[in-house]
C-alpha positions in Angstrom: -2.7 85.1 162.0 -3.6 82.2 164.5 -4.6 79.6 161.8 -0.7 80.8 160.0 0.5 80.3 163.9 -1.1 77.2 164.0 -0.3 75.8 160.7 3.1 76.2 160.9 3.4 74.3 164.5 1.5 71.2 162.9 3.9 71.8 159.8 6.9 71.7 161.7 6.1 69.0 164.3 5.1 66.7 161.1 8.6 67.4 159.3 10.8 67.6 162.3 10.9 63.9 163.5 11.6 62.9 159.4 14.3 66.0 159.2 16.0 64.9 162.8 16.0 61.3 161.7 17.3 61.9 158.0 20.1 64.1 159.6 21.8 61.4 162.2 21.7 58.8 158.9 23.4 61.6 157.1 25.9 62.1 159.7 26.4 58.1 160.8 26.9 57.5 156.7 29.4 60.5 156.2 31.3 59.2 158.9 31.1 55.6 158.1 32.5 57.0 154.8 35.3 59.0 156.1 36.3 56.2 158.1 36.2 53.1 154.9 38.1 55.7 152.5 40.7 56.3 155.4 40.9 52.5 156.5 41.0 51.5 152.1 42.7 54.3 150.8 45.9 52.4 151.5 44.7 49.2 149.7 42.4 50.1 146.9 43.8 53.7 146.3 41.5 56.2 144.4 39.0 53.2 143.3 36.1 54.0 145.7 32.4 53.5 145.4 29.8 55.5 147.2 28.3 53.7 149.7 31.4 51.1 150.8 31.1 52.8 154.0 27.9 51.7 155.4 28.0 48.7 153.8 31.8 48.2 155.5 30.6 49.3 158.5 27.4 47.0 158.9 29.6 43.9 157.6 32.1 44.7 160.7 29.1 44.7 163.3 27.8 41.7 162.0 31.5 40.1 162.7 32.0 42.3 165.6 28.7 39.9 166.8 30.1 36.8 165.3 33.2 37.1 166.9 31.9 38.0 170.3 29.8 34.6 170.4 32.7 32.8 170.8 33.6 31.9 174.5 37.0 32.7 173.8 37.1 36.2 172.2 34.4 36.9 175.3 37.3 36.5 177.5 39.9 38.4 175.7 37.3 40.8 176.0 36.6 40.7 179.6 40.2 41.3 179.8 40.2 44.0 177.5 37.3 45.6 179.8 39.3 45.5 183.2 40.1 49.0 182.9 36.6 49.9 182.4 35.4 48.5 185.0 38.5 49.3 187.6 38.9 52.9 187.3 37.0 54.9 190.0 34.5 57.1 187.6 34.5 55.1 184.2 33.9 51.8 186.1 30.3 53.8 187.5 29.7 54.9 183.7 30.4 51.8 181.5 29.0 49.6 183.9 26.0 51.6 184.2 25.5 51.5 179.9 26.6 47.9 179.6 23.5 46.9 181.8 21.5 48.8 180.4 22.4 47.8 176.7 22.5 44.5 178.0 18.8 44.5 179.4 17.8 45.0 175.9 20.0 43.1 173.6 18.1 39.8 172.4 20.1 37.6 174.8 19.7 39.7 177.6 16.9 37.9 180.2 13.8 37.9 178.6 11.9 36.1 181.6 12.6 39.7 183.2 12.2 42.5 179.9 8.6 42.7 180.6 6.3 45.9 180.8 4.3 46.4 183.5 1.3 48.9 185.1 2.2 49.6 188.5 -1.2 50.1 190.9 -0.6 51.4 194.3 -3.4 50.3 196.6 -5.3 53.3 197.9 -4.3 55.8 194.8 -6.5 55.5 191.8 -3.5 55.7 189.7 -1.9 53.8 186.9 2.4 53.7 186.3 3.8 52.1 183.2 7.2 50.6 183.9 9.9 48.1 183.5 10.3 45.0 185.4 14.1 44.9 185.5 15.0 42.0 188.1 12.7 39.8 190.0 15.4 37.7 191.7 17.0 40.0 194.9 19.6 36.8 196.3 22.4 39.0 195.8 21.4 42.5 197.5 22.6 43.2 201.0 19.7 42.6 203.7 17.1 45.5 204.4 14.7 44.9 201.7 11.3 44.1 203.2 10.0 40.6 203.5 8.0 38.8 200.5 8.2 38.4 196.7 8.9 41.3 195.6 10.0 42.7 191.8 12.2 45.9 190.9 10.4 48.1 188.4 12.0 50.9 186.9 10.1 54.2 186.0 11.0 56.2 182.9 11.0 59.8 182.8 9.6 61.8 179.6 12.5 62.4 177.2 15.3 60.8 179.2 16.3 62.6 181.4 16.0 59.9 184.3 14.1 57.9 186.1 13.2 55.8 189.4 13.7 52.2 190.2 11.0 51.0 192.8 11.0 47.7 194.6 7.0 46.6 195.2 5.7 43.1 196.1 4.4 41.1 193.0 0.5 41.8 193.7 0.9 45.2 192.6 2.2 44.7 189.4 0.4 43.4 185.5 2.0 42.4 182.6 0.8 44.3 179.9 0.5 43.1 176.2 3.6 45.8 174.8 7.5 45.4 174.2 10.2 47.3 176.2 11.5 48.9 173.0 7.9 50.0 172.1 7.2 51.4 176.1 10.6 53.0 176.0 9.7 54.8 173.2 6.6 56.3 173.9 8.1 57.0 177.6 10.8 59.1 175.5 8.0 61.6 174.1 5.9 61.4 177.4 3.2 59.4 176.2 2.3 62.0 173.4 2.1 59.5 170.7 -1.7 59.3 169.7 -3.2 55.6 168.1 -3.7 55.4 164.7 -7.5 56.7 163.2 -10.1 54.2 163.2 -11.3 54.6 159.3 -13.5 51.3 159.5 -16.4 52.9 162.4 -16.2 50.3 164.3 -13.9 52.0 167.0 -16.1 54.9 167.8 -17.3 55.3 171.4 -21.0 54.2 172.0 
C-alpha cells in the first residue's frame, strides 16, 4: 500500500505541470476563438477555419507592439491611461503591474534586471534576489549614507515578497536570468538539475 501511495504521488506530480499547462492553452485558444468568430462572423459569415483565433489573436499582439513603438500612439496611450493612474485604488494596482511588467519586458533596464545572492555579514546565509533599482536620486531623504542597491526578495509560489535596500558589498551577480530565478522562486527552489549520465559530475 505505500509503494501504490507513493507511485501515484510521483504519477501525479509528473502529469500535473503538463495537464495544468495544456489546460490554460485550451482555455486562452477557446477564447481566442470565441472572440475571432464573434469579431468575423459579421464579415466572413459561416466560412471559418479552426485555428483563425490564435493565429488572429497573435497577429494583433504583434501590431498591438508595432503600434505602441511609435512615439505618437505612446501618447494617445498615456492619455488613454490617465484614468488608471488617477483613480485612488486602480492608480495603486495598474501602476503596481505596469512596473512590474515593465521590469521584465526586453526594453525595460537591463543594466538593473540582474540576479543576485544577497550575504549578510555575520549570518552564514545565502538570499537569491532581484536587483530592481540601483539609482535612489528620486526617493525622499532617510535612506542611509553610501552606494546602496534595492533587491527584491521573492516568496515561494507568489504570494509576496520583500524589497531590501543593502549597500553594494553585499551583493554578487550570479550567472542566471530573472525569468529563469523567477521561476524557480515560484516553486520554492524545488526544481532539481538535470542527471549527470556522462560520470563526470559525481562527488569525489
Amino acid at each position: 500500500m505505500k509503494k501504490l501511495y507513493k507511485y501515484f504521488f510521483r504519477g501525479l506530480i509528473t502529469v500535473l505541470p503538463v495537464a495544468l499547462t495544456l489546460y490554460l492553452l485550451y482555455i486562452f485558444l477557446a477564447w481566442t476563438e470565441k472572440l475571432t468568430l464573434w469579431v468575423l462572423s459579421p464579415i466572413i459569415g459561416s466560412f471559418y477555419i479552426p485555428g483563425m483565433g490564435l493565429v488572429s489573436g497573435v497577429l494583433i499582439i504583434l501590431l498591438i507592439g508595432y503600434l505602441v513603438s511609435k512615439p505618437k500612439v505612446r501618447q494617445l496611450l498615456a492619455f488613454a491611461e490617465l484614468p488608471f493612474t488617477n483613480l485612488p485604488v486602480v492608480k495603486s494596482i495598474y501602476s503596481s503591474l505596469k512596473s512590474f511588467a515593465d521590469y521584465f519586458s526586453p526594453t525595460g533596464k537591463q543594466g538593473e534586471q540582474s540576479v543576485v545572492i544577497l550575504r549578510m555579514p555575520g549570518y552564514a546565509m545565502e538570499i537569491v534576489g532581484l536587483v530592481t533599482r540601483r539609482d535612489f536620486a528620486d526617493l525622499p531623504d532617510g535612506f542611509l549614507p553610501g552606494q546602496r542597491v534595492a533587491v527584491y526578495l521573492p516568496m515561494g509560489y507568489m504570494i509576496g515578497g520583500y524589497t531590501v535596500f543593502v549597500p553594494l558589498e553585499w551583493v554578487q551577480p550570479i550567472n542566471m536570468s530573472v525569468e529563469e530565478a523567477m521561476r524557480s522562486s515560484l516553486i520554492a527552489w524545488m526544481a532539481r538539475p538535470p542527471a549527470d549520465t556522462s560520470g563526470s559530475g559525481q562527488a569525489p
